[in-house]
N, C-alpha and C positions, 0 to 999 in steps of 0.2 A: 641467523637472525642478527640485527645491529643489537650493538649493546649497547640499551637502551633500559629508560624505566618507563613503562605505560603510565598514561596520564588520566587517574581516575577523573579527573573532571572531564573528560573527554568521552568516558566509558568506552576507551579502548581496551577490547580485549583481543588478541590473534587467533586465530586460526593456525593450527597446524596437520590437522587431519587432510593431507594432497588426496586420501579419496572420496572425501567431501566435496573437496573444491573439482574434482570431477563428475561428481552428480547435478553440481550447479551450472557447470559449463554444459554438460546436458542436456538440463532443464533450458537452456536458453535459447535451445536449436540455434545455432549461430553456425552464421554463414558470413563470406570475407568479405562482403560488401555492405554490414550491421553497423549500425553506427552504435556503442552501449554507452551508458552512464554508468560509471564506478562510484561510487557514493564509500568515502573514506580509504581509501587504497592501503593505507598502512605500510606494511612492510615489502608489502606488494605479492604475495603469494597467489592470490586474485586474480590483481592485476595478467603478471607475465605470463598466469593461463588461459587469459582473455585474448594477449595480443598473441599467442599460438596455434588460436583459429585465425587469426588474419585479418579480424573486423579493426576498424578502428574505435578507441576508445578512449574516450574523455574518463579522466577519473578525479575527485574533489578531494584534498584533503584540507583540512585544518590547522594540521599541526606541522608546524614549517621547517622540524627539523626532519620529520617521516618523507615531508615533500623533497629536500633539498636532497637527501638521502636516496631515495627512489629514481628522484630528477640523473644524479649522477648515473645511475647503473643502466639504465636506460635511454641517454640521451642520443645514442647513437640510430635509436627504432623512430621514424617516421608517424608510426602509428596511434602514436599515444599521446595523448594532452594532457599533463598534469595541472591541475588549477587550484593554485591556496585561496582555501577561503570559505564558508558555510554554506552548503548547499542552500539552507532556507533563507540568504542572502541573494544570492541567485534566483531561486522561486519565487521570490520579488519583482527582483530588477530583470521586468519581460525584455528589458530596450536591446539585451544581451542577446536573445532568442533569432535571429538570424542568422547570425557568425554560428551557432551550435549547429543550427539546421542548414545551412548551404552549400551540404554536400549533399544529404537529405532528407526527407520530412520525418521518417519513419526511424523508431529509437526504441532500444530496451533499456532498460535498469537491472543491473545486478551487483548484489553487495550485500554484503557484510556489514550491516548498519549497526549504531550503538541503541539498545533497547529501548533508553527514555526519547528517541526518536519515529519509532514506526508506527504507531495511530497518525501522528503528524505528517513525514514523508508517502504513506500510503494515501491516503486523502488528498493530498495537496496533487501529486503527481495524477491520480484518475480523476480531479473533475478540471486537468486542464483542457482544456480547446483541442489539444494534441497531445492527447496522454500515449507513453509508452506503447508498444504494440505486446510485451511481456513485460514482467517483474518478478525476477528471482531474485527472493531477499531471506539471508539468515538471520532471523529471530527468535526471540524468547519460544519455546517450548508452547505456554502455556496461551499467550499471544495468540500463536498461529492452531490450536485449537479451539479459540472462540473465533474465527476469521470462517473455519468450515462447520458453524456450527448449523441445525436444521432443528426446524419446529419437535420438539415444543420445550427448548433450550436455546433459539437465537438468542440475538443482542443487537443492539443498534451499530456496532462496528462490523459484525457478519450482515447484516441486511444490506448497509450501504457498501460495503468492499463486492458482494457480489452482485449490486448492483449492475459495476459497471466490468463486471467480466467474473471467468469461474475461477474457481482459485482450488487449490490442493495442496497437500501435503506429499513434496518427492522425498523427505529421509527428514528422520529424527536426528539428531547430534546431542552424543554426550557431553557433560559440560569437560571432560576430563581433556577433550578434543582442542580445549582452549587454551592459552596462555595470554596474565595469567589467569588461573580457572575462576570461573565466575560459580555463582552461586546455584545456576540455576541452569537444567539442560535447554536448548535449542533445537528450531526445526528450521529446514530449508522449505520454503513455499515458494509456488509459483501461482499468477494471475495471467492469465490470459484474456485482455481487455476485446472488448466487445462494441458493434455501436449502440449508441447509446437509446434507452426504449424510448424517450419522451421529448420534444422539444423543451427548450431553457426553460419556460417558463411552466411549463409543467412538471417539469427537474423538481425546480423551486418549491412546489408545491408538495410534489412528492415528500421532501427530505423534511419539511413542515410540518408532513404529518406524522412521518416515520418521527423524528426528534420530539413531538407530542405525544405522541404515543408509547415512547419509550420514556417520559420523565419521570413517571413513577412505576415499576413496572411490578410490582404487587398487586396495583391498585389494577382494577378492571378496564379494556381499551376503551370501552367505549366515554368510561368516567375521564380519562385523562385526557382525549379531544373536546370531551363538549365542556372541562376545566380550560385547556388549554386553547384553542382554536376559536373558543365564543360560538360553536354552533349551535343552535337546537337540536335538544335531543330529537326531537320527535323525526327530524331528516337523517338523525345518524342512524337511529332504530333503523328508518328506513332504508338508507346504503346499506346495514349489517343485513339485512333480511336481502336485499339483492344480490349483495356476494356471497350470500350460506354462512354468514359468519354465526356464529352462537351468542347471545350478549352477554356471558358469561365471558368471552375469550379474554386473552390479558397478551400483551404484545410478543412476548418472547413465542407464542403458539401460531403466528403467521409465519409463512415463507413469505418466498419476495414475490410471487406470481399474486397472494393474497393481497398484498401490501401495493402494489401496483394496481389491481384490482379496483381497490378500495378507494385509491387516488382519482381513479377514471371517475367514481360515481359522486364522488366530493371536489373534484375541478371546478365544473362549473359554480357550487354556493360559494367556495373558498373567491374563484375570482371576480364574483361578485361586489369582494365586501372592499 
Protein backbone atom coordinates (compact mmCIF):
# COMPACT_ATOMS: atom_id res chain seq x y z
CA UNK A 1 0.00 0.00 0.00
CA UNK A 2 1.37 3.79 -0.63
CA UNK A 3 1.86 5.47 2.34
CA UNK A 4 -0.87 7.32 2.38
CA UNK A 5 -3.70 8.95 4.73
CA UNK A 6 -7.42 8.10 3.46
CA UNK A 7 -9.42 11.12 2.77
CA UNK A 8 -12.50 10.87 4.87
CA UNK A 9 -14.09 13.56 2.90
CA UNK A 10 -13.84 11.29 0.09
CA UNK A 11 -15.11 8.20 2.17
CA UNK A 12 -12.17 6.25 1.03
CA UNK A 13 -11.89 3.13 2.57
CA UNK A 14 -9.51 -0.03 0.76
CA UNK A 15 -10.16 -3.11 0.38
CA UNK A 16 -7.69 -5.52 1.25
CA UNK A 17 -9.45 -8.96 1.18
CA UNK A 18 -7.66 -10.19 -2.76
CA UNK A 19 -10.49 -13.06 -2.23
CA UNK A 20 -13.11 -10.63 -2.26
CA UNK A 21 -11.80 -8.86 -5.09
CA UNK A 22 -12.05 -12.42 -6.61
CA UNK A 23 -15.67 -12.96 -6.19
CA UNK A 24 -16.18 -9.60 -7.82
CA UNK A 25 -14.16 -10.36 -10.88
CA UNK A 26 -16.41 -13.30 -10.90
CA UNK A 27 -19.48 -11.80 -10.54
CA UNK A 28 -18.47 -9.73 -13.62
CA UNK A 29 -18.06 -12.74 -16.04
CA UNK A 30 -15.49 -10.83 -18.02
CA UNK A 31 -14.22 -11.42 -21.05
CA UNK A 32 -11.12 -9.63 -23.01
CA UNK A 33 -13.06 -7.65 -25.20
CA UNK A 34 -15.47 -5.95 -21.95
CA UNK A 35 -15.02 -2.52 -21.85
CA UNK A 36 -15.65 -1.83 -17.47
CA UNK A 37 -15.99 1.34 -15.65
CA UNK A 38 -13.92 1.44 -12.43
CA UNK A 39 -15.67 3.84 -10.38
CA UNK A 40 -12.69 5.19 -7.81
CA UNK A 41 -9.59 2.91 -8.44
CA UNK A 42 -7.75 3.93 -5.27
CA UNK A 43 -4.85 2.18 -4.68
CA UNK A 44 -5.64 -0.08 -7.50
CA UNK A 45 -6.13 -3.48 -5.97
CA UNK A 46 -9.42 -3.58 -8.21
CA UNK A 47 -8.11 -2.21 -10.78
CA UNK A 48 -4.89 -4.62 -11.72
CA UNK A 49 -7.36 -7.54 -11.26
CA UNK A 50 -9.62 -6.14 -13.82
CA UNK A 51 -6.91 -5.55 -16.27
CA UNK A 52 -5.73 -9.56 -15.66
CA UNK A 53 -8.84 -10.56 -17.57
CA UNK A 54 -7.67 -8.54 -20.34
CA UNK A 55 -10.78 -6.21 -20.84
CA UNK A 56 -10.12 -2.95 -21.08
CA UNK A 57 -10.92 -0.51 -18.41
CA UNK A 58 -11.64 3.01 -17.88
CA UNK A 59 -11.35 3.72 -14.21
CA UNK A 60 -12.37 7.44 -12.33
CA UNK A 61 -10.61 8.73 -9.58
CA UNK A 62 -10.88 11.91 -7.69
CA UNK A 63 -8.25 12.14 -5.64
CA UNK A 64 -5.11 13.24 -7.73
CA UNK A 65 -2.61 11.89 -5.64
CA UNK A 66 -4.16 8.00 -5.72
CA UNK A 67 -4.44 8.91 -9.58
CA UNK A 68 -0.83 10.09 -10.29
CA UNK A 69 0.19 7.12 -8.08
CA UNK A 70 -1.62 4.42 -9.95
CA UNK A 71 -0.94 6.43 -13.17
CA UNK A 72 2.84 5.70 -12.49
CA UNK A 73 2.61 1.92 -11.82
CA UNK A 74 0.85 1.19 -14.63
CA UNK A 75 1.67 3.42 -17.37
CA UNK A 76 3.36 0.86 -19.23
CA UNK A 77 -0.51 -1.47 -19.74
CA UNK A 78 -2.44 -0.15 -22.84
CA UNK A 79 -5.47 -1.17 -21.35
CA UNK A 80 -6.31 1.18 -18.86
CA UNK A 81 -7.65 4.73 -18.71
CA UNK A 82 -7.19 6.53 -15.73
CA UNK A 83 -9.51 9.61 -15.47
CA UNK A 84 -9.28 12.44 -12.60
CA UNK A 85 -12.24 13.66 -11.72
CA UNK A 86 -16.19 12.82 -10.40
CA UNK A 87 -17.98 10.46 -11.86
CA UNK A 88 -21.32 12.39 -11.28
CA UNK A 89 -19.35 15.16 -13.31
CA UNK A 90 -19.13 12.81 -16.09
CA UNK A 91 -22.84 11.53 -15.78
CA UNK A 92 -23.58 14.94 -16.77
CA UNK A 93 -21.32 16.00 -19.41
CA UNK A 94 -23.14 13.25 -22.19
CA UNK A 95 -21.01 15.33 -24.91
CA UNK A 96 -18.00 12.82 -23.45
CA UNK A 97 -20.14 9.67 -24.32
CA UNK A 98 -18.61 8.77 -27.70
CA UNK A 99 -14.81 8.79 -26.93
CA UNK A 100 -16.12 6.06 -23.81
CA UNK A 101 -18.07 4.15 -26.36
CA UNK A 102 -16.08 3.98 -29.75
CA UNK A 103 -14.65 0.93 -29.15
CA UNK A 104 -17.98 -0.34 -28.01
CA UNK A 105 -21.50 0.08 -27.07
CA UNK A 106 -21.85 -2.34 -24.38
CA UNK A 107 -20.02 -1.73 -20.69
CA UNK A 108 -20.11 -2.92 -17.11
CA UNK A 109 -19.39 -1.18 -13.93
CA UNK A 110 -17.54 -2.55 -11.18
CA UNK A 111 -16.26 -1.01 -8.03
CA UNK A 112 -15.76 -0.22 -4.84
CA UNK A 113 -17.85 2.78 -4.46
CA UNK A 114 -17.91 5.22 -1.40
CA UNK A 115 -21.31 4.64 0.56
CA UNK A 116 -22.86 8.15 0.61
CA UNK A 117 -22.75 7.44 -3.25
CA UNK A 118 -24.73 4.30 -4.27
CA UNK A 119 -28.61 5.16 -4.25
CA UNK A 120 -27.05 8.00 -6.48
CA UNK A 121 -24.68 6.11 -8.92
CA UNK A 122 -27.19 3.15 -9.02
CA UNK A 123 -30.07 5.17 -10.39
CA UNK A 124 -28.20 7.42 -12.38
CA UNK A 125 -26.32 4.56 -14.37
CA UNK A 126 -29.92 2.29 -14.99
CA UNK A 127 -32.12 4.90 -16.30
CA UNK A 128 -29.39 5.78 -18.81
CA UNK A 129 -30.42 5.26 -22.61
CA UNK A 130 -27.41 2.70 -22.41
CA UNK A 131 -27.19 1.43 -18.96
CA UNK A 132 -24.41 -0.97 -18.17
CA UNK A 133 -25.01 -4.60 -19.43
CA UNK A 134 -23.78 -5.66 -15.22
CA UNK A 135 -23.05 -3.88 -12.07
CA UNK A 136 -20.77 -5.25 -9.40
CA UNK A 137 -20.67 -2.89 -6.72
CA UNK A 138 -19.30 -3.14 -3.00
CA UNK A 139 -21.64 -1.70 -0.58
CA UNK A 140 -22.92 -0.97 2.67
CA UNK A 141 -24.17 -4.39 4.07
CA UNK A 142 -27.40 -2.95 4.93
CA UNK A 143 -27.90 -1.01 1.50
CA UNK A 144 -27.66 -4.08 -0.43
CA UNK A 145 -30.23 -5.84 1.65
CA UNK A 146 -32.97 -3.38 1.09
CA UNK A 147 -31.92 -3.55 -2.96
CA UNK A 148 -33.28 -7.55 -2.60
CA UNK A 149 -35.82 -6.94 -0.59
CA UNK A 150 -39.56 -8.73 -1.60
CA UNK A 151 -43.13 -8.10 -0.50
CA UNK A 152 -44.30 -7.36 2.22
CA UNK A 153 -40.84 -5.46 3.33
CA UNK A 154 -40.01 -3.62 -0.22
CA UNK A 155 -38.99 0.06 -0.50
CA UNK A 156 -38.92 2.29 -3.29
CA UNK A 157 -35.14 1.86 -3.91
CA UNK A 158 -35.71 -2.26 -4.19
CA UNK A 159 -38.76 -1.68 -6.61
CA UNK A 160 -36.96 0.71 -8.89
CA UNK A 161 -33.34 -1.07 -8.89
CA UNK A 162 -35.19 -4.20 -9.86
CA UNK A 163 -36.95 -2.62 -12.05
CA UNK A 164 -34.55 -2.35 -14.49
CA UNK A 165 -32.80 -5.84 -13.93
CA UNK A 166 -32.23 -8.59 -10.96
CA UNK A 167 -29.93 -7.97 -8.60
CA UNK A 168 -28.44 -10.32 -5.79
CA UNK A 169 -26.33 -10.67 -3.24
CA UNK A 170 -22.74 -12.67 -4.35
CA UNK A 171 -20.70 -12.34 -0.68
CA UNK A 172 -21.12 -10.49 2.41
CA UNK A 173 -17.65 -8.64 3.48
CA UNK A 174 -16.64 -7.97 6.85
CA UNK A 175 -15.87 -4.52 7.77
CA UNK A 176 -12.43 -5.87 9.28
CA UNK A 177 -11.77 -6.64 5.22
CA UNK A 178 -11.17 -2.84 5.01
CA UNK A 179 -8.75 -0.22 5.64
CA UNK A 180 -9.20 1.91 7.32
CA UNK A 181 -12.05 -0.26 8.95
CA UNK A 182 -15.30 1.40 8.62
CA UNK A 183 -18.08 1.10 10.80
CA UNK A 184 -20.05 -0.96 9.24
CA UNK A 185 -19.91 -4.52 7.23
CA UNK A 186 -20.48 -4.68 3.30
CA UNK A 187 -21.82 -6.84 0.62
CA UNK A 188 -20.77 -7.27 -2.98
CA UNK A 189 -24.00 -7.21 -5.21
CA UNK A 190 -24.58 -7.70 -8.65
CA UNK A 191 -27.36 -6.36 -11.27
CA UNK A 192 -27.86 -7.76 -14.19
CA UNK A 193 -29.79 -5.10 -16.33
CA UNK A 194 -32.59 -6.14 -18.46
CA UNK A 195 -34.71 -4.43 -21.27
CA UNK A 196 -36.53 -2.25 -20.12
CA UNK A 197 -40.68 -3.31 -19.65
CA UNK A 198 -42.31 0.07 -20.62
CA UNK A 199 -41.88 2.78 -23.22
CA UNK A 200 -40.39 6.47 -21.82
CA UNK A 201 -43.40 7.69 -21.29
CA UNK A 202 -44.90 4.89 -19.57
CA UNK A 203 -41.41 4.70 -17.43
CA UNK A 204 -42.42 8.15 -16.39
CA UNK A 205 -45.56 7.22 -15.20
CA UNK A 206 -44.67 4.10 -13.67
CA UNK A 207 -41.99 5.79 -11.32
CA UNK A 208 -44.93 8.59 -10.57
CA UNK A 209 -46.67 6.18 -9.09
CA UNK A 210 -44.18 4.01 -7.48
CA UNK A 211 -42.57 7.48 -5.84
CA UNK A 212 -46.65 8.31 -4.74
CA UNK A 213 -47.15 5.50 -3.46
CA UNK A 214 -44.27 5.12 -1.45
CA UNK A 215 -44.33 8.89 0.20
CA UNK A 216 -45.86 7.78 3.11
CA UNK A 217 -45.63 4.31 3.54
CA UNK A 218 -47.63 3.63 6.86
CA UNK A 219 -50.38 5.40 5.33
CA UNK A 220 -52.63 2.97 3.08
CA UNK A 221 -51.59 2.77 -1.09
CA UNK A 222 -54.44 3.58 -2.24
CA UNK A 223 -54.66 6.97 0.45
CA UNK A 224 -51.35 8.16 -0.97
CA UNK A 225 -52.20 8.09 -4.74
CA UNK A 226 -55.63 9.63 -4.67
CA UNK A 227 -53.44 12.27 -1.98
CA UNK A 228 -50.81 12.48 -4.23
CA UNK A 229 -51.70 11.83 -8.09
CA UNK A 230 -55.33 13.84 -7.79
CA UNK A 231 -57.11 10.73 -8.90
CA UNK A 232 -60.66 9.80 -7.92
CA UNK A 233 -60.96 7.39 -5.75
CA UNK A 234 -63.82 5.78 -7.12
CA UNK A 235 -61.12 4.81 -10.51
CA UNK A 236 -58.57 3.75 -7.99
CA UNK A 237 -61.09 1.35 -6.07
CA UNK A 238 -61.62 0.40 -9.39
CA UNK A 239 -57.79 -0.39 -10.80
CA UNK A 240 -57.22 -2.06 -7.08
CA UNK A 241 -60.23 -4.49 -7.71
CA UNK A 242 -58.80 -5.24 -11.37
CA UNK A 243 -55.27 -6.07 -10.14
CA UNK A 244 -56.67 -8.29 -6.90
CA UNK A 245 -55.18 -5.68 -4.93
CA UNK A 246 -56.87 -5.53 -1.14
CA UNK A 247 -57.53 -1.66 -0.34
CA UNK A 248 -56.24 -2.27 2.80
CA UNK A 249 -52.51 -2.92 0.89
CA UNK A 250 -49.81 -0.28 1.94
CA UNK A 251 -46.94 0.03 -0.68
CA UNK A 252 -43.90 -1.95 0.73
CA UNK A 253 -46.63 -5.25 0.20
CA UNK A 254 -46.33 -5.05 -3.70
CA UNK A 255 -43.80 -6.67 -5.83
CA UNK A 256 -42.87 -5.13 -9.08
CA UNK A 257 -45.11 -7.41 -11.35
CA UNK A 258 -48.10 -5.66 -8.92
CA UNK A 259 -46.66 -2.38 -9.36
CA UNK A 260 -46.29 -2.63 -12.97
CA UNK A 261 -49.63 -4.00 -13.12
CA UNK A 262 -51.25 -1.25 -11.50
CA UNK A 263 -49.42 1.27 -13.95
CA UNK A 264 -51.11 -0.57 -17.01
CA UNK A 265 -54.62 0.24 -15.45
CA UNK A 266 -53.77 3.88 -14.43
CA UNK A 267 -51.71 4.84 -17.85
CA UNK A 268 -54.44 5.91 -19.50
CA UNK A 269 -56.50 8.49 -16.44
CA UNK A 270 -52.72 9.54 -15.56
CA UNK A 271 -52.12 10.50 -19.32
CA UNK A 272 -55.16 12.17 -19.56
CA UNK A 273 -54.70 14.88 -17.19
Amino acid sequence: MYNIKPNKRLGQVFLKNRMVISKIIEAGELKPSDLVLEIGSGQGILTKALLETGCQVIAFEKDPILKTNLEKELKQNPKIDLILGDIRDWLKNRKEWPLIFKKTPNYKVIANIPYYLTSYLIRSFLELDKPPSIMVLLIQKEVAQRLISQPPQTNLLAIATQYYGHVSIVSHVPKEDFWPQPKVDSAVIKIQTQSKHRNKKQENIFFQILKAGFSQPRKLLISNLNKNLKIDKKILIECFDKTKLEMQVRAQELSLEQWLSLTDFLFTCLNKK
